[in-house]
C-alpha positions as CSV (number, residue, x, y, z in Angstrom):
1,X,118.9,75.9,114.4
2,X,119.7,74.0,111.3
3,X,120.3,77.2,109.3
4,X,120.3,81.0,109.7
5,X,118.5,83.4,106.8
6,X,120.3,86.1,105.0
7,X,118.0,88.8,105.8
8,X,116.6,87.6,109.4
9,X,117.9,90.8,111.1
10,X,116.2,93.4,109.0
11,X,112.6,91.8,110.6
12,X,110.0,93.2,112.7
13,X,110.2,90.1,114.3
14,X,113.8,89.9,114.5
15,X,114.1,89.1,118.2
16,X,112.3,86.0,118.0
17,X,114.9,84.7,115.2
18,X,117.8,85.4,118.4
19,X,119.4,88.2,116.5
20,X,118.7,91.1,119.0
21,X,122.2,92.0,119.5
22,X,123.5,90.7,116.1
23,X,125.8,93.7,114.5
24,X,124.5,92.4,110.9
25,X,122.7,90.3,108.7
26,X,123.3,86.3,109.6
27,X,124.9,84.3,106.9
28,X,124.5,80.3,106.6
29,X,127.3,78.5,107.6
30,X,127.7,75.7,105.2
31,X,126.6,74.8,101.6
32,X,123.6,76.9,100.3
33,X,120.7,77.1,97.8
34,X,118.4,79.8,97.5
35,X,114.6,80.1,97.9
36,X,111.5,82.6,98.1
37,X,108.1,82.2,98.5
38,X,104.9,83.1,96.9
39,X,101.2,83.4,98.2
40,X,99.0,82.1,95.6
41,X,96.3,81.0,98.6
42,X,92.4,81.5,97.0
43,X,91.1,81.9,100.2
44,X,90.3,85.3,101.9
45,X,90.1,84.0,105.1
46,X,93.3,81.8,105.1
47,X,95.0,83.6,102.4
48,X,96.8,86.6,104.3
49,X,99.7,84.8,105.6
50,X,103.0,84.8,107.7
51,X,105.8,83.0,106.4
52,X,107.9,80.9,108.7
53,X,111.0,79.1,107.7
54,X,113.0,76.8,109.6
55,X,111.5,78.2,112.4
56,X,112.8,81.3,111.0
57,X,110.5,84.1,110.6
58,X,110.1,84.9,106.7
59,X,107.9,87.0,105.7
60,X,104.6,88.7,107.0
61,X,101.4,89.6,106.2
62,X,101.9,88.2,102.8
63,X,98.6,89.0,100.7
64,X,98.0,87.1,97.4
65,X,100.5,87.5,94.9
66,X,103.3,88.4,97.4
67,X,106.2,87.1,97.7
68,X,109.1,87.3,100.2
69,X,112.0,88.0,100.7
70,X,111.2,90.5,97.9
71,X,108.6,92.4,100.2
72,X,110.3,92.7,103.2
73,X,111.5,96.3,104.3
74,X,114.9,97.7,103.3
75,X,117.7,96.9,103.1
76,X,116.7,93.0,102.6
77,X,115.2,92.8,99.4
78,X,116.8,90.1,98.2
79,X,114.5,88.2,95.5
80,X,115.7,84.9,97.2
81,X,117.4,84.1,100.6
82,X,120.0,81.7,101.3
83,X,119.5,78.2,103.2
84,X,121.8,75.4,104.2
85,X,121.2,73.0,101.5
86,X,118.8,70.4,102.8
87,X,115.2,69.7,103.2
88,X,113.8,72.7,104.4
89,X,110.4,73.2,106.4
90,X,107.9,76.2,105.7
91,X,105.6,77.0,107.8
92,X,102.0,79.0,106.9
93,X,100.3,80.9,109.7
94,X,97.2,82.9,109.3
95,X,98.3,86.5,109.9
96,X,94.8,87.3,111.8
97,X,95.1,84.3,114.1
98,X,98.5,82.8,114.2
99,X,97.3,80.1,116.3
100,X,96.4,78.4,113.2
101,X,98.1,76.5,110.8
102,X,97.3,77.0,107.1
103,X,99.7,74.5,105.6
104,X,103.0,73.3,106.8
105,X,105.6,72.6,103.2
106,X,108.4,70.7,102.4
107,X,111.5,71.6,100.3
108,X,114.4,70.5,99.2
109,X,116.9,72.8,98.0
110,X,120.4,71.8,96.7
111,X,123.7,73.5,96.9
112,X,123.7,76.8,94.5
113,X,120.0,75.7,93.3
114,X,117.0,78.6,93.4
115,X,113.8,77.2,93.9
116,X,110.3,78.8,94.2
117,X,107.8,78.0,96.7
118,X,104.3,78.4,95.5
119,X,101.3,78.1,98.0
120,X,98.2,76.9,96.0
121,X,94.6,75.8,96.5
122,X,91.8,77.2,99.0
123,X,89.1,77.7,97.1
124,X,85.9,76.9,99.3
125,X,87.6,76.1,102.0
126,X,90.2,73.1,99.9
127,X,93.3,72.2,100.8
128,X,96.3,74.6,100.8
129,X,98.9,72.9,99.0
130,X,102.6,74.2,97.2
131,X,104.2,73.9,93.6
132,X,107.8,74.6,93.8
133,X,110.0,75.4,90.5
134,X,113.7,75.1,90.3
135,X,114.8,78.2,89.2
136,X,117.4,79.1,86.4
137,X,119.2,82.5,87.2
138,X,122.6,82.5,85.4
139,X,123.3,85.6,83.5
140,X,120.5,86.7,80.5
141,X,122.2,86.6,76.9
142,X,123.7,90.0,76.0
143,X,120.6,92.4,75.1
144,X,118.1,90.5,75.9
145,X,115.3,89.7,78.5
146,X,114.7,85.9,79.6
147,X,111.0,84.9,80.9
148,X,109.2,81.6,82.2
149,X,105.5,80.9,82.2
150,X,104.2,79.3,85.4
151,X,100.8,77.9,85.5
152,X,99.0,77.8,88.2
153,X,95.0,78.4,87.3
154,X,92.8,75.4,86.9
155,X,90.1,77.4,85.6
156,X,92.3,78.1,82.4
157,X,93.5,74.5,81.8
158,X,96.1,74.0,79.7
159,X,97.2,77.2,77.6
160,X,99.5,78.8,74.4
161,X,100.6,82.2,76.2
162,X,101.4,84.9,73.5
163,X,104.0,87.9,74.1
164,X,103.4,90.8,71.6
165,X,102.8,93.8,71.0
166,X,99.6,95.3,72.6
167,X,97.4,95.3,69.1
168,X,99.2,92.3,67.7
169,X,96.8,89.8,65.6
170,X,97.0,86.5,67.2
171,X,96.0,84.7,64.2
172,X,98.9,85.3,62.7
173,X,101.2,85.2,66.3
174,X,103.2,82.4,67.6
175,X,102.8,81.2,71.1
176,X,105.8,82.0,73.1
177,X,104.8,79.3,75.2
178,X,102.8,76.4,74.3
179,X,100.7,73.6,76.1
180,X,101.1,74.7,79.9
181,X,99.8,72.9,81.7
182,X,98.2,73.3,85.0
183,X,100.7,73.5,87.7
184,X,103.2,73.5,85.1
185,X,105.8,75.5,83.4
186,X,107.3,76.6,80.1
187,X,110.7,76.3,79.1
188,X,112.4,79.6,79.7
189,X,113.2,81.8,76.5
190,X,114.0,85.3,75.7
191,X,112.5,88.2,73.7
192,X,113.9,91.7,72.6
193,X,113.8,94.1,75.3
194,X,110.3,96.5,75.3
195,X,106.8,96.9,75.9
196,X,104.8,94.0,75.4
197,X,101.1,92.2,76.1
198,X,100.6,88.4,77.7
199,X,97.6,86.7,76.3
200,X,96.9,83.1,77.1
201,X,94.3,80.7,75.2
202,X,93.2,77.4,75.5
203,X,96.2,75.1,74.3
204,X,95.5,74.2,70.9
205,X,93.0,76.7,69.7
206,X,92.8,77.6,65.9
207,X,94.6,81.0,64.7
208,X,91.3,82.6,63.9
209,X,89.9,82.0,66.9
210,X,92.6,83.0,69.7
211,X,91.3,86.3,69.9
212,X,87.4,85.0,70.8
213,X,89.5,82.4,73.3
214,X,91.9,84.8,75.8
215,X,90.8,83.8,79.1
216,X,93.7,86.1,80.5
217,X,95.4,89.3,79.9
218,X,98.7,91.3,81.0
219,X,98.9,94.3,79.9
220,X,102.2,96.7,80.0
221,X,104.7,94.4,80.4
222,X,107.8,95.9,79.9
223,X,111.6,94.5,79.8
224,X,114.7,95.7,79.8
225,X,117.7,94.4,78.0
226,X,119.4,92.2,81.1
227,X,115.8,91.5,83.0
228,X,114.5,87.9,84.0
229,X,111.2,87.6,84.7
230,X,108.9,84.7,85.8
231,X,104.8,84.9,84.3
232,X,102.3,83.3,87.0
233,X,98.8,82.6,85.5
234,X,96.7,82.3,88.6
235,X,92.9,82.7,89.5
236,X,91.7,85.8,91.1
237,X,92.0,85.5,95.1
238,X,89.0,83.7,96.0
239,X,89.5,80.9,93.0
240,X,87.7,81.3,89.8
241,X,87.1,84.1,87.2
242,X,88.7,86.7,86.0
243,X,91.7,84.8,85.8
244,X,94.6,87.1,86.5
245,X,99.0,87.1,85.8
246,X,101.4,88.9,87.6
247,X,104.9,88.8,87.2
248,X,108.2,88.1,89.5
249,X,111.2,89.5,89.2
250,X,113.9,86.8,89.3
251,X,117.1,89.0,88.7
């Protein structure tokens, strides 16, 4: 086995990863990056997953929007697991037949690099295939919150997403990221800590317009002073209208 997972122990399926008898968690033995995964899989009937890395069981039942390690049961809730540096192979397995493959992904991860594993695509019976992000995770400026848009609905196209205040005029708002593109993502930046509203409109539209043009909306967003958080734009879970966000917790 080319590498052994962090939180393999605390698994249902622990015996299968040949841990049975192990006192503790396993630790890789040699350089390591981190990595987690995240279902974004517009397909019903292939889009409740299991998660196998390196041969590794990862995560299971995975429904959209999950990710893992962050869902697995206590006391491995790690947002990201170690890995041997290296290319790494992830395996998808329908969790209602595990006989079959939904898509089998590639990633590299470097020594002390985070990445994220995205698994994209489905609609109407379309390929699944992944996005992965490299990850920045150093420590968040002194009272504030850092945040990154990732975007990952076609329907929406390209987009200006706007952080405010739930009321805020857009007209008179400035995009706190602008021009994302589709399986693209922003720059990361911070804002105060507090409650706050993610609108996203077509990139380019016209200040009067913006609030005519939000194709999505996240409500109740709130941040603490110290948080880092990564915004997915995504369809809903069988591809399409109403386009959703939801939000991972990356420290």
């Amino acid at each position: 086995m080319p590498f052994r997972l962090a939180v393999c122990a605390a698994l249902v399926l622990a015996a299968a990863c040949g841990t049975k008898d192990a006192a503790g968690p396993l630790v890789a033995s040699g350089p390591t990056g981190r990595i987690r995964f995240v279902n974004v899989i517009t397909d019903t009937t292939r889009g409740r997953v299991n998660a196998i890395l390196e041969s590794v069981p990862f995560g299971v039942n995975l429904t959209y929007a999950q990710s893992t390690p962050a869902t697995l049961p206590a006391p491995s809730t790690a947002l990201y697991s170690a890995v041997l540096s290296g290319t790494r192979s992830l395996v998808l397995k329908r969790t209602a037949d595990t006989n079959v493959t939904v898509a089998t992904i590639q990633v590299t991860v470097d020594a002390n690099q985070d990445r994220t594993v995205y698994a994209v695509g489905g609609t109407g019976n379309s390929a699944v295939s992944s996005f992965v992000t490299t990850d920045t995770n150093t420590a968040v400026p002194t009272g504030q919150t850092r945040l990154r848009v990732v975007q990952l609905s076609p329907t929406a196209g390209a987009v200006d997403v706007f952080i405010t205040a739930a009321n805020a005029d857009l007209a008179a708002a400035t995009p706190a990221a602008a021009n994302v593109r589709i399986q693209g993502t922003s720059a990361y930046f911070t804002l105060a800590p507090g409650a706050y509203t993610v609108r996203a409109v077509p990139a380019g539209t016209a200040p009067a317009a913006r609030g005519a043009a939000v194709s999505i909306t996240l409500t109740g967003l709130t941040l603490a002073a110290g948080a880092a958080r990564t915004i997915v734009l995504a369809e809903n879970n069988v591809g399409g209208a109403p386009l959703r966000a939801f939000v991972l917790v990356d420290q």
